[in-house]
N, CA and C atoms as a LAMMPS dump frame, in Angstrom:
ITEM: TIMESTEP
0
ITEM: NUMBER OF ATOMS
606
ITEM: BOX BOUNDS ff ff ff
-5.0000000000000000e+02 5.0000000000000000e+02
-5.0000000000000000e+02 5.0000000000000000e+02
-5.0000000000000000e+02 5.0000000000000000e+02
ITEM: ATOMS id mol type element x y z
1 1 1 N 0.596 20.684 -3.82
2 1 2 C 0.403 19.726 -4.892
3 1 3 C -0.886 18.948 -4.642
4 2 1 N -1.725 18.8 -5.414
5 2 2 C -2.895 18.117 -5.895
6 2 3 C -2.783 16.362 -5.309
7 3 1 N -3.863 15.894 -4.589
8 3 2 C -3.462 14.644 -3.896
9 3 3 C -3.729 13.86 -5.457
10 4 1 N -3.199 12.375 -5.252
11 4 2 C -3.296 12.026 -6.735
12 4 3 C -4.166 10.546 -6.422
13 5 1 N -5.763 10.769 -7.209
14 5 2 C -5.993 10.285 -7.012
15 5 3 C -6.541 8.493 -7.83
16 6 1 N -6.587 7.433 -7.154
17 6 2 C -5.591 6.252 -7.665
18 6 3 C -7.06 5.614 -7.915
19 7 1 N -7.948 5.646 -7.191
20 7 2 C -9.121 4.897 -7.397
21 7 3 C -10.699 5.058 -6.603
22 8 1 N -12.086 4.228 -6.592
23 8 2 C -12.719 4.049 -5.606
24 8 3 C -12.955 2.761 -4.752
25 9 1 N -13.608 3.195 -3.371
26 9 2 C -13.304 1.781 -2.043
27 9 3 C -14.523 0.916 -3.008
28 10 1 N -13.752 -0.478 -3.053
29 10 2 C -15.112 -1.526 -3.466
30 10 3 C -16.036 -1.808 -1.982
31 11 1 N -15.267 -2.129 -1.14
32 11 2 C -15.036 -2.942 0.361
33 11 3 C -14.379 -2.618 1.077
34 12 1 N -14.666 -2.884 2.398
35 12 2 C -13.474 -2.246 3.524
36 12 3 C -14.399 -3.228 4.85
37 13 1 N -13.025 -2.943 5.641
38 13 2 C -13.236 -3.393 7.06
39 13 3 C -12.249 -3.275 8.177
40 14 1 N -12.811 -3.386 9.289
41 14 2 C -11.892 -2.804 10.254
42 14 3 C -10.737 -2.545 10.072
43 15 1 N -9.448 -3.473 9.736
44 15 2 C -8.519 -3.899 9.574
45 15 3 C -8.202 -3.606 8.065
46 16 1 N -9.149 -3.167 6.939
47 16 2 C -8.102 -2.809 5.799
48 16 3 C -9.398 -2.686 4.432
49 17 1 N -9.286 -2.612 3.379
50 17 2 C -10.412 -2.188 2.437
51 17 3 C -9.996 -2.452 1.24
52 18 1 N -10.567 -2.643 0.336
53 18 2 C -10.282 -2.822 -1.135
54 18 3 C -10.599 -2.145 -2.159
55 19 1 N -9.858 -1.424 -3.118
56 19 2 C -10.294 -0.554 -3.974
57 19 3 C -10.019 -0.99 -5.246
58 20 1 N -11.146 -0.225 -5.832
59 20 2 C -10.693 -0.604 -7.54
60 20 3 C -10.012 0.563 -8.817
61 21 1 N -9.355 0.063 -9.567
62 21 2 C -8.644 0.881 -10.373
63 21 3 C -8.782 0.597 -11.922
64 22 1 N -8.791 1.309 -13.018
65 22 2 C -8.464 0.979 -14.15
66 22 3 C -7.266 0.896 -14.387
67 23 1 N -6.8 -0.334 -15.497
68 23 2 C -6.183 -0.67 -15.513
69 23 3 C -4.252 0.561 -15.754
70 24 1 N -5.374 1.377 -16.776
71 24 2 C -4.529 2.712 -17.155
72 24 3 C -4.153 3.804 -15.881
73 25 1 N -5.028 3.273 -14.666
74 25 2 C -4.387 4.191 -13.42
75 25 3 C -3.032 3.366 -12.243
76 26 1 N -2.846 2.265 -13.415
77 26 2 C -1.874 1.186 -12.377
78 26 3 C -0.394 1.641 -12.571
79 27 1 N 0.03 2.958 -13.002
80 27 2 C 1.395 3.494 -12.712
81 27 3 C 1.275 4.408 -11.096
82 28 1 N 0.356 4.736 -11.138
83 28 2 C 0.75 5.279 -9.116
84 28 3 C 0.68 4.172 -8.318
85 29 1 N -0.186 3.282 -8.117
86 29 2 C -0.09 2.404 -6.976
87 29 3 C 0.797 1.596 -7.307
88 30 1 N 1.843 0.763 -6.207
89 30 2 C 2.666 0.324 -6.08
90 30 3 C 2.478 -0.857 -4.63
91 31 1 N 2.748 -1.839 -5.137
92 31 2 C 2.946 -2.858 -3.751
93 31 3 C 3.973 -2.307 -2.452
94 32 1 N 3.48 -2.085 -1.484
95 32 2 C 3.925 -1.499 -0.098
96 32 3 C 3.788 0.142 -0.072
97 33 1 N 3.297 0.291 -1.033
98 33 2 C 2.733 2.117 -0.838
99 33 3 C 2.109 2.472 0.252
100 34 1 N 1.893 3.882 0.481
101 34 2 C 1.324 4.537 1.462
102 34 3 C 0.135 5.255 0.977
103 35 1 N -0.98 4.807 0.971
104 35 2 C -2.411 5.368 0.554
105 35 3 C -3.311 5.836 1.518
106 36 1 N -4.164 6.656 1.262
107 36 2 C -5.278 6.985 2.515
108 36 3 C -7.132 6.853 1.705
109 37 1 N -7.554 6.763 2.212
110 37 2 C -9.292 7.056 1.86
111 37 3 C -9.493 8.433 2.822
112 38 1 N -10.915 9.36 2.599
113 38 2 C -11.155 9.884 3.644
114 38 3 C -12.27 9.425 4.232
115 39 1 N -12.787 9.738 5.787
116 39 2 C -13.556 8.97 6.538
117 39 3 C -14.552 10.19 6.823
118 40 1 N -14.277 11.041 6.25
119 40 2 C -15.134 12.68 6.647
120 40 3 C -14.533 13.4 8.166
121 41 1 N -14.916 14.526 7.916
122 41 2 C -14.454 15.479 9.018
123 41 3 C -13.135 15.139 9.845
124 42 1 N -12.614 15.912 8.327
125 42 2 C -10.832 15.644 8.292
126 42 3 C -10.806 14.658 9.062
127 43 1 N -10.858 13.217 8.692
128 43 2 C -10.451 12.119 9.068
129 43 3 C -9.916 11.388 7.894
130 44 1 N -9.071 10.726 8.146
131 44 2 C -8.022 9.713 7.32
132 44 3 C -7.755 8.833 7.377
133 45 1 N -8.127 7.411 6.889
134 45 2 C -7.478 5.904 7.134
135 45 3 C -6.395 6.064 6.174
136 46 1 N -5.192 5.112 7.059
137 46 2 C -3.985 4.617 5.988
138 46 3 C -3.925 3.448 5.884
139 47 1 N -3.505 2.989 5.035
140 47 2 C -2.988 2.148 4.686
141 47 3 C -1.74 1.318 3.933
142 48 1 N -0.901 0.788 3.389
143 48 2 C -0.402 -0.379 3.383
144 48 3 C -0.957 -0.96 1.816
145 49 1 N -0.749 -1.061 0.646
146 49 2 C -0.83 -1.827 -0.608
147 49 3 C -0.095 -3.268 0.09
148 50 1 N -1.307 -4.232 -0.026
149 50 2 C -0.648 -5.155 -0.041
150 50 3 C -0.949 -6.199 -0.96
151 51 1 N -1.574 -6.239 -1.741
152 51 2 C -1.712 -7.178 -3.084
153 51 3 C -2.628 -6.575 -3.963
154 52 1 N -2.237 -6.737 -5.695
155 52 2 C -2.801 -6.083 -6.349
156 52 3 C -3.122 -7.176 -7.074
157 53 1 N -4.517 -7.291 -7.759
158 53 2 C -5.166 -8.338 -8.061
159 53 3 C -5.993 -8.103 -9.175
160 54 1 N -5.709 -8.908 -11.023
161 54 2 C -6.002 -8.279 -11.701
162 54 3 C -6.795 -9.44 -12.469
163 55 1 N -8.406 -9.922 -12.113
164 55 2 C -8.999 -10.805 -12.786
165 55 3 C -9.678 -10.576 -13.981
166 56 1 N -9.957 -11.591 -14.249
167 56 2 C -10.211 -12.112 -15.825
168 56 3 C -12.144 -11.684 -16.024
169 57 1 N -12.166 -11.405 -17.269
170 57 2 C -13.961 -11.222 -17.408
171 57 3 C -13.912 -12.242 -18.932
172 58 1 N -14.971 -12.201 -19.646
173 58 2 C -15.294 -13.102 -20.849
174 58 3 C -14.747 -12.826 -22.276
175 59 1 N -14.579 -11.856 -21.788
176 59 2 C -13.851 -10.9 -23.423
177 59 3 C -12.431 -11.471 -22.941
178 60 1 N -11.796 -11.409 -22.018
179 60 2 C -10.373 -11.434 -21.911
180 60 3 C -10.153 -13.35 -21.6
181 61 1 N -11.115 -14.032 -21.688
182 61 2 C -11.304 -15.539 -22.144
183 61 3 C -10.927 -15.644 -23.334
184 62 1 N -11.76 -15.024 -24.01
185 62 2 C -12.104 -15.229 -25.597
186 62 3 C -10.577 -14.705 -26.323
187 63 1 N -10.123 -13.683 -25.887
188 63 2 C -8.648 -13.084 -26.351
189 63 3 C -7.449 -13.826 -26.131
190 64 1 N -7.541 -14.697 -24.775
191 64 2 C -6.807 -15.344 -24.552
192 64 3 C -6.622 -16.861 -25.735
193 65 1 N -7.508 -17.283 -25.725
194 65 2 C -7.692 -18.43 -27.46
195 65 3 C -7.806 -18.025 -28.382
196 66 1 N -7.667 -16.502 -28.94
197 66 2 C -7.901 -16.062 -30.233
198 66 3 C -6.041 -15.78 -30.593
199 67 1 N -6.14 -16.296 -31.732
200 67 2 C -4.464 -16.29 -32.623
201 67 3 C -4.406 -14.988 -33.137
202 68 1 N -3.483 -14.517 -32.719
203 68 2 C -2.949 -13.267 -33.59
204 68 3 C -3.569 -11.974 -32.826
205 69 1 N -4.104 -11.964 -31.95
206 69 2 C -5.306 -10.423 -31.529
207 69 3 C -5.057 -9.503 -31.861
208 70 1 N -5.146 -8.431 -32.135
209 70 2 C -4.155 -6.952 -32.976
210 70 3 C -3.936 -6.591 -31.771
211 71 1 N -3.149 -6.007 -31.193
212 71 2 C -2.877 -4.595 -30.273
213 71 3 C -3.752 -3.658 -29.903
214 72 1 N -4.383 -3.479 -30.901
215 72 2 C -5.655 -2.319 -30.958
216 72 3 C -6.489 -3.293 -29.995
217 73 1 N -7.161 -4.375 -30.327
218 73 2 C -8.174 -4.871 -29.655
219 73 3 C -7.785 -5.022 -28.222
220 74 1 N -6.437 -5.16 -28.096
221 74 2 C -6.146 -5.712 -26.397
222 74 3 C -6.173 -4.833 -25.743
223 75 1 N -5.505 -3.324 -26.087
224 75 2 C -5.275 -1.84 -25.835
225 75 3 C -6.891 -1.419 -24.932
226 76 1 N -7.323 -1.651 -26.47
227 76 2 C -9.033 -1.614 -26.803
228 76 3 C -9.91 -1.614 -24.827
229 77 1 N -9.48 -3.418 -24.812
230 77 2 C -9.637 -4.393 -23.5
231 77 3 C -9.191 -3.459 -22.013
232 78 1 N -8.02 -3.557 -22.417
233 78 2 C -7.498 -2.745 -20.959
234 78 3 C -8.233 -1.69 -20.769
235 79 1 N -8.326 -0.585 -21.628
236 79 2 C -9.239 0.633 -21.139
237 79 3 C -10.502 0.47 -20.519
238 80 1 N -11.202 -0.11 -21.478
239 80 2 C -12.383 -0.477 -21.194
240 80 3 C -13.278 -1.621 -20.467
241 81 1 N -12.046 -2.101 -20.391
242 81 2 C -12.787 -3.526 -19.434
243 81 3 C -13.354 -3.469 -18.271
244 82 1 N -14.927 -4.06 -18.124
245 82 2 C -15.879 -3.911 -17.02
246 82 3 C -15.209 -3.861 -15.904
247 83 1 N -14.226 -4.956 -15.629
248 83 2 C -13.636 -5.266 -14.555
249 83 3 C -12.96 -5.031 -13.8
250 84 1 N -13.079 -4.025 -12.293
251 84 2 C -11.64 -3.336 -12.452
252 84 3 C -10.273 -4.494 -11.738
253 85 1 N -9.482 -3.384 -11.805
254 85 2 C -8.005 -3.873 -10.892
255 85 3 C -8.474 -3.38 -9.608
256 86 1 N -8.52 -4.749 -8.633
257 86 2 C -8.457 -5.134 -7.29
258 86 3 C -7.111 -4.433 -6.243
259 87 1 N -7.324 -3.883 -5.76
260 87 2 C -6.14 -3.479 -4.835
261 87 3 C -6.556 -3.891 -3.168
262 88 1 N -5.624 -4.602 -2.428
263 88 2 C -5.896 -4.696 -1.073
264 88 3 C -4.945 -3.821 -0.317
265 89 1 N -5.624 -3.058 1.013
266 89 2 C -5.043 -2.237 1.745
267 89 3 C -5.041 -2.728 3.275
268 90 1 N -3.971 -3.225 3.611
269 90 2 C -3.636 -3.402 5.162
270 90 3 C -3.482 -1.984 5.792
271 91 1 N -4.915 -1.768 6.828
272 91 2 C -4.848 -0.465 7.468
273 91 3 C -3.962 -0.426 8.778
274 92 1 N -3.22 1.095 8.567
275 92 2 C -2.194 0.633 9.417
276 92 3 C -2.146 2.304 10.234
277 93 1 N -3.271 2.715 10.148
278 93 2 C -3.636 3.956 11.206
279 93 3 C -4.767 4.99 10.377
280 94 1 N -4.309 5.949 11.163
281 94 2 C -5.879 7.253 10.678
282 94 3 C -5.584 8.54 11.018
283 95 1 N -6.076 9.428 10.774
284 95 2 C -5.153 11.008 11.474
285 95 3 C -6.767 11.477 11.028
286 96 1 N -6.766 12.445 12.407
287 96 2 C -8.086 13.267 12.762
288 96 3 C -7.679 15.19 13.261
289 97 1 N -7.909 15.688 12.134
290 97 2 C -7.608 17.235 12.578
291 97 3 C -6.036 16.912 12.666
292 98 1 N -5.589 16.302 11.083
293 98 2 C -3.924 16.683 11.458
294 98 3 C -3.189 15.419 12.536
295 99 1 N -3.932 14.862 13.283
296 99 2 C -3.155 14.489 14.421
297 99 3 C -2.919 13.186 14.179
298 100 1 N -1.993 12.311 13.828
299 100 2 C -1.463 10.615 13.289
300 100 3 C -1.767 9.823 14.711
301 101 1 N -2.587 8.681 14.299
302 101 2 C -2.517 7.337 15.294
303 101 3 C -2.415 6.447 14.391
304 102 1 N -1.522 5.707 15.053
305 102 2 C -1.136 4.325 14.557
306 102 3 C -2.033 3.363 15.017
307 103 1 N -3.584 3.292 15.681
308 103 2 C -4.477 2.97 16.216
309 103 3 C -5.167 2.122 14.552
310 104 1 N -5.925 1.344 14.899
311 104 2 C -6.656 1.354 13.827
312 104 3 C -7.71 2.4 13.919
313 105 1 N -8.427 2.661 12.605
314 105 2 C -9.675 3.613 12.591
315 105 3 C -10.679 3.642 13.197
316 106 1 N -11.36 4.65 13.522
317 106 2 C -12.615 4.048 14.1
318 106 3 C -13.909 3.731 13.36
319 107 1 N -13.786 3.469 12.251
320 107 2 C -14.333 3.236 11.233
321 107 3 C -13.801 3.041 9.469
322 108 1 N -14.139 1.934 9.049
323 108 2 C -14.236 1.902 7.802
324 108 3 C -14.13 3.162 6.849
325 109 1 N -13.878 3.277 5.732
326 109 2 C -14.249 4.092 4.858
327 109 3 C -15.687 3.282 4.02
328 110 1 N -16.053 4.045 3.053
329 110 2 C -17.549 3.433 2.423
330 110 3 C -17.449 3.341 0.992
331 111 1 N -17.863 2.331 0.58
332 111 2 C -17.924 2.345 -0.91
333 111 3 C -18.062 3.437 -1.741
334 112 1 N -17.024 3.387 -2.33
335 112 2 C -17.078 4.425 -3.743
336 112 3 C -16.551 5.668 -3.183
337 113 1 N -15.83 5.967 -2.247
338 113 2 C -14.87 7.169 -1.066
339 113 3 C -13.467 6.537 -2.723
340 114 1 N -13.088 8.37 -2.829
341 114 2 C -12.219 7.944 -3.009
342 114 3 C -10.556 7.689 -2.628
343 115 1 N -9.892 7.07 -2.834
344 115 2 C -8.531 6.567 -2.46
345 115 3 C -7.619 7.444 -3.291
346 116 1 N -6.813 7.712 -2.19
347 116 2 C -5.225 8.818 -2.943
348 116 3 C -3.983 8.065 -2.413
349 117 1 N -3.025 8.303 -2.976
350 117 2 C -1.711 7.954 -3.105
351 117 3 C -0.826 9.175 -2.03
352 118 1 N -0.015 8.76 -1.286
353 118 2 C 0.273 9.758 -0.11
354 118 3 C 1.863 9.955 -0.672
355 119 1 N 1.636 11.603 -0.61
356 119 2 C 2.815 12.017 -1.655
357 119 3 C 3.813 11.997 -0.199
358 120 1 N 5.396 12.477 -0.472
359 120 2 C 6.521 12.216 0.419
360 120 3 C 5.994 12.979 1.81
361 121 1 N 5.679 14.106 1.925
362 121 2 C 5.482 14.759 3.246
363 121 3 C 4.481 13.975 3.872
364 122 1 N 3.71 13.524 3.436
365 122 2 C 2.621 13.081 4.693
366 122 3 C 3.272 11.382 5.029
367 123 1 N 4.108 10.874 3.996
368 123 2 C 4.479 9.632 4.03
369 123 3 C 5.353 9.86 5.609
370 124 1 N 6.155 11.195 5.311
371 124 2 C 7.248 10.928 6.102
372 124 3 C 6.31 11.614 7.787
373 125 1 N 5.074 12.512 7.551
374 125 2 C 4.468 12.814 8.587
375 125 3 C 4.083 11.413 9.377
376 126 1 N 3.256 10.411 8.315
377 126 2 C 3.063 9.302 9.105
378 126 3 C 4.075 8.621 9.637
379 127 1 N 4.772 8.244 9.362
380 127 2 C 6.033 6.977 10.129
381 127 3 C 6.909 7.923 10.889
382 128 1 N 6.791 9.674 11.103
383 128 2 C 7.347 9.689 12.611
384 128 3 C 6.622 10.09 13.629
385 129 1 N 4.995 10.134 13.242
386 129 2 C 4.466 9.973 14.636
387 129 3 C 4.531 8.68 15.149
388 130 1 N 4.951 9.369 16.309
389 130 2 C 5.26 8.103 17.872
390 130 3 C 6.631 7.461 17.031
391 131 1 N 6.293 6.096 17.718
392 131 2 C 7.896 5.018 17.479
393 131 3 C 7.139 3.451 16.336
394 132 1 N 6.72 3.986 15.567
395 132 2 C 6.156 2.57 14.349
396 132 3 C 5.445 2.433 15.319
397 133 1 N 4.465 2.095 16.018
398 133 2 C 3.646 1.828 16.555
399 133 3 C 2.698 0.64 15.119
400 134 1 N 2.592 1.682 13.527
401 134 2 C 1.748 0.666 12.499
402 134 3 C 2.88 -0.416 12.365
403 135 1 N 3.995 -0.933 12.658
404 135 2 C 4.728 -1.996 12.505
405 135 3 C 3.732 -3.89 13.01
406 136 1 N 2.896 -3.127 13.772
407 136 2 C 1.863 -4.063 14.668
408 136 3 C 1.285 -4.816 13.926
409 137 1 N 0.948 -3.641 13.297
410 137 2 C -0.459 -3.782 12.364
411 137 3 C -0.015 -5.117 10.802
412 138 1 N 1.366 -4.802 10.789
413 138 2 C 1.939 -5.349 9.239
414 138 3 C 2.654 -6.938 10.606
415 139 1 N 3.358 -6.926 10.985
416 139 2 C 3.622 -8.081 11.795
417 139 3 C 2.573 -9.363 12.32
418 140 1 N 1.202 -8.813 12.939
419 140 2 C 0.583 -9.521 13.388
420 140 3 C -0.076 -9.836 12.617
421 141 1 N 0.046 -9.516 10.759
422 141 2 C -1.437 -10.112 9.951
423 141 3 C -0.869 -10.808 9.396
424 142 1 N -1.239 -12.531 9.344
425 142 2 C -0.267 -13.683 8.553
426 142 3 C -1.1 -14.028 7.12
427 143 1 N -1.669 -12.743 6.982
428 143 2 C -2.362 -13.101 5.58
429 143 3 C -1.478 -12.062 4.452
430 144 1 N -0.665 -11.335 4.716
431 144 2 C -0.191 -10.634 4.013
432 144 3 C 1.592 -11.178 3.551
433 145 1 N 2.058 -10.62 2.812
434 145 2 C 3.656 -11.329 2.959
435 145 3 C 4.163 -10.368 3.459
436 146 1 N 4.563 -10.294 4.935
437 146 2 C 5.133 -9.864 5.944
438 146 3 C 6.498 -9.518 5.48
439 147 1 N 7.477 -9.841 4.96
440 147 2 C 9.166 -9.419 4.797
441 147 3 C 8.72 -8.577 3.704
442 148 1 N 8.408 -9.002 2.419
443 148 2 C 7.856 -8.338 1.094
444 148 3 C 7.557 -6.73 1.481
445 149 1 N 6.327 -7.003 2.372
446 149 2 C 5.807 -6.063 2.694
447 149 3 C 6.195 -4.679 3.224
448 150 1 N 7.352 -5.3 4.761
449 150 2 C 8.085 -3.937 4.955
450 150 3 C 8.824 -3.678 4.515
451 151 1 N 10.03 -4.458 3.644
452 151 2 C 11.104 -4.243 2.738
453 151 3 C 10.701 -3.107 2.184
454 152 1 N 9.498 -3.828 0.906
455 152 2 C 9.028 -1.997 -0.191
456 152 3 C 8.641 -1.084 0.803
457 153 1 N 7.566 -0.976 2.054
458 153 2 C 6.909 0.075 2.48
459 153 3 C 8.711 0.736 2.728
460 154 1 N 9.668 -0.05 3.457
461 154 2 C 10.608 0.59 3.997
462 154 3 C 11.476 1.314 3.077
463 155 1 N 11.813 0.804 1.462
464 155 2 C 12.131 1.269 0.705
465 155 3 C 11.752 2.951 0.085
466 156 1 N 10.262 2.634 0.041
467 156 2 C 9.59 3.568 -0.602
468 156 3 C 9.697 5.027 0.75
469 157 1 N 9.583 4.499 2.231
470 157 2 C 9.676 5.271 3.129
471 157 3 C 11.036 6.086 3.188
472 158 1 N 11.869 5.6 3.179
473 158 2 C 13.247 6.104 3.269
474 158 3 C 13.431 6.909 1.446
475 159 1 N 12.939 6.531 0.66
476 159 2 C 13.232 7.62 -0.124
477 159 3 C 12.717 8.9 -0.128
478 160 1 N 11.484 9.335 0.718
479 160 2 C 10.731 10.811 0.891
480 160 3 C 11.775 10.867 2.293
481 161 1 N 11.96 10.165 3.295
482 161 2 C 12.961 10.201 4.184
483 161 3 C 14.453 11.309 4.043
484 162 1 N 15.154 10.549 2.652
485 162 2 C 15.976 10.905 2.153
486 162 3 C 16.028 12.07 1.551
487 163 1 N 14.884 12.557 0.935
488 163 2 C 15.093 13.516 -0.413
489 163 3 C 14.401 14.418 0.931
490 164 1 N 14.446 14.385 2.101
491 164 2 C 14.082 15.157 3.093
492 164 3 C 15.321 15.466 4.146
493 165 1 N 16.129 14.637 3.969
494 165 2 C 17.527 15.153 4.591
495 165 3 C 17.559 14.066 5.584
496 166 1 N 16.627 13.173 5.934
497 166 2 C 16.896 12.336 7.102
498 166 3 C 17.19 10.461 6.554
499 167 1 N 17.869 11.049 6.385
500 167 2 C 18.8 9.198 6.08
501 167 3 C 18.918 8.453 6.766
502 168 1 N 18.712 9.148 8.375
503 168 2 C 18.792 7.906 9.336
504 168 3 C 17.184 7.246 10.086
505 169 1 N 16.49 7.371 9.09
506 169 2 C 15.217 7.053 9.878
507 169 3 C 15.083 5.497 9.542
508 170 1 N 16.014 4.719 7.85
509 170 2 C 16.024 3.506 7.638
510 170 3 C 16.532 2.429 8.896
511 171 1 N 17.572 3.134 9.556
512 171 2 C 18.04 3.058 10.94
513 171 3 C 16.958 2.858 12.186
514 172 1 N 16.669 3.948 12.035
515 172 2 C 15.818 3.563 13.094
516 172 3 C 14.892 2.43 13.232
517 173 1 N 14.109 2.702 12.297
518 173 2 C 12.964 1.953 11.741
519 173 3 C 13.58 -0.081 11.776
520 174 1 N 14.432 0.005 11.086
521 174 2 C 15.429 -1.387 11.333
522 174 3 C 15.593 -1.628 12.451
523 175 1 N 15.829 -0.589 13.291
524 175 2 C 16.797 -0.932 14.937
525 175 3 C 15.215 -1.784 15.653
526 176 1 N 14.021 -0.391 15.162
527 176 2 C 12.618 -0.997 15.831
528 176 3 C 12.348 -2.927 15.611
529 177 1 N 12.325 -3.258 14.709
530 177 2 C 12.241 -4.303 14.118
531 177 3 C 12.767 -5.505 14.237
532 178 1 N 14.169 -5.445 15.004
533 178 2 C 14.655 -5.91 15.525
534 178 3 C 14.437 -6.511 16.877
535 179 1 N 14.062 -5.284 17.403
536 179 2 C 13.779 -5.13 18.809
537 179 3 C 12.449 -6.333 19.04
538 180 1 N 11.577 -5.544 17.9
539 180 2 C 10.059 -6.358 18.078
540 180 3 C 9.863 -7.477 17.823
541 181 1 N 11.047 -8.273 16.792
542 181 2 C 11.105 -9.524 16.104
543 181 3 C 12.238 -10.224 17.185
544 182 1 N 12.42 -10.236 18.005
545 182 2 C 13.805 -10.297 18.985
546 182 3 C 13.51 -11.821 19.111
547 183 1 N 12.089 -12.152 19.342
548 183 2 C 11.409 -13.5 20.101
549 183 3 C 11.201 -14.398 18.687
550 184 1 N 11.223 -13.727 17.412
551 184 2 C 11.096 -14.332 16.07
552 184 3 C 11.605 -14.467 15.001
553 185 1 N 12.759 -15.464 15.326
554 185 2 C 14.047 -15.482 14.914
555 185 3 C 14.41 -15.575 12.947
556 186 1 N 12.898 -16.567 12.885
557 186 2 C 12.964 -17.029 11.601
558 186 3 C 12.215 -16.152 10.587
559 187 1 N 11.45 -15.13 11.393
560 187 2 C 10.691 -14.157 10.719
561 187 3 C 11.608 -13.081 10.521
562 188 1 N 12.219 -12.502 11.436
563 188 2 C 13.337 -11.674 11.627
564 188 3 C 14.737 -11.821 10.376
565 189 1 N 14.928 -13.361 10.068
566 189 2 C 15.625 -13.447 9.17
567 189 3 C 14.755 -12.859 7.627
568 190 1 N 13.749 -13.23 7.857
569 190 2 C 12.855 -13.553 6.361
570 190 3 C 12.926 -11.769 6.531
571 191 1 N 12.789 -11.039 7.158
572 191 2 C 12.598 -9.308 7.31
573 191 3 C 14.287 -8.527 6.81
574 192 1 N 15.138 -9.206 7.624
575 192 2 C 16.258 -8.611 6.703
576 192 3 C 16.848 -9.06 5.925
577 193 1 N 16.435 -10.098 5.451
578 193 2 C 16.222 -10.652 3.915
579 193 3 C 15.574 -9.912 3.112
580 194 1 N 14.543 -9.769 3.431
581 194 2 C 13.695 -9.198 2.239
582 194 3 C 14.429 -7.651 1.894
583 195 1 N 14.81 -6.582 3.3
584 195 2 C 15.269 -5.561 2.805
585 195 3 C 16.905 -5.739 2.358
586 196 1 N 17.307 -6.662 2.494
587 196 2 C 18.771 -6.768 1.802
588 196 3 C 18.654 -6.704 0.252
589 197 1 N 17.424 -7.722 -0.254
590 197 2 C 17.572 -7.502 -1.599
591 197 3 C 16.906 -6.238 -1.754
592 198 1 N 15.648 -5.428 -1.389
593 198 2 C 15.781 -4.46 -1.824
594 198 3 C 16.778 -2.892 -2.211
595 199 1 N 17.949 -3.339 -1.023
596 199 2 C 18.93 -2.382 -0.917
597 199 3 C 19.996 -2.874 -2.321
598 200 1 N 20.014 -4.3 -2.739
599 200 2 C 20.642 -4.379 -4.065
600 200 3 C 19.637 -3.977 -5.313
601 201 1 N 18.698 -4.042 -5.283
602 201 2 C 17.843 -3.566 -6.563
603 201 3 C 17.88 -1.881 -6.258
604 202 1 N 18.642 -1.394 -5.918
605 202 2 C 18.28 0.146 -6.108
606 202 3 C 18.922 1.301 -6.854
């Protein structure tokens, strides 16, 4: 299957990159998805969706105080608007010739590389090399919403998990989390909080 691809890098940096999207490509990406850029010679950064960010230009001023706007004109707006949709990516490893580290990259990706959406097999290739090792990567950054964050990635993980025969990797992955949050009691709550309600929205 054809990788599907979601957008190009505006920005990037050690730790994570930003891409842009039209507005009409905002049914694949998803908050806590699993995305990659390529870095050349079969190299791969991953990443982590962690906020999607959809600002305003002068036309969409002017629409906003205009009474009545038709449909057509707003329709019109979304397609075409200069501006794209902002996506931020918490990088949370890289794979070189096939082979997954939960390391950060050794480099950035570069403006205008484009960004794909990581269909179930490579989702489920990434999160069982090694033991979460990228759990690091989403824990130690207090700029992101940390419970939010692994709840969906964990959600979205356990369903290629599932429709793969392994149901117990939500298990595992939980048991890890535990372990690592052991010293962080109040974060630890806010973490199986967050995946409790996702296990009722499903």
């Amino acid at each position: 299957m054809k990788a599907i691809e979601i957008g190009k890098l505006l920005r990037a940096g050690t730790t994570g990159f930003v891409f842009g999207c039209r507005i009409n490509q905002l049914d694949a990406p998803s908050f806590g998805a699993l995305v990659k850029a390529e870095l050349g010679s079969s190299t791969y950064v991953y990443g982590l969706i962690n906020d999607i960010h959809i600002d305003d230009d002068g036309l969409v001023r002017q629409l906003v105080t205009t009474e009545n706007a038709s449909s057509e004109v707003i329709a019109d707006n979304r397609v075409n608007r200069n501006i794209p949709v902002e996506i931020s990516v918490l990088a949370v490893g890289y794979s070189q010739r096939d082979q997954v580290s939960h390391l950060l990259p050794p480099r950035p990706p570069l403006s205008l590389d484009t960004v794909y959406l990581c269909e179930d097999a490579e989702i489920i290739r990434f999160t069982t090399a090694g033991r979460f090792g990228y759990f690091r990567h989403i824990l130690s950054n207090q700029e992101v919403p940390i419970a939010e964050l692994l709840a969906c990635h964990l959600q979205q993980a356990q369903s290629a998990h599932s429709a793969a025969g392994q149901a117990n990797w939500i298990q595992m992955a939980s048991q890890e989390l535990i372990t690592l949050l052991r010293d962080d009691y109040p974060l630890l709550m806010n973490v199986l909080g967050a995946i409790a309600d996702t296990d009722t929205h499903r």
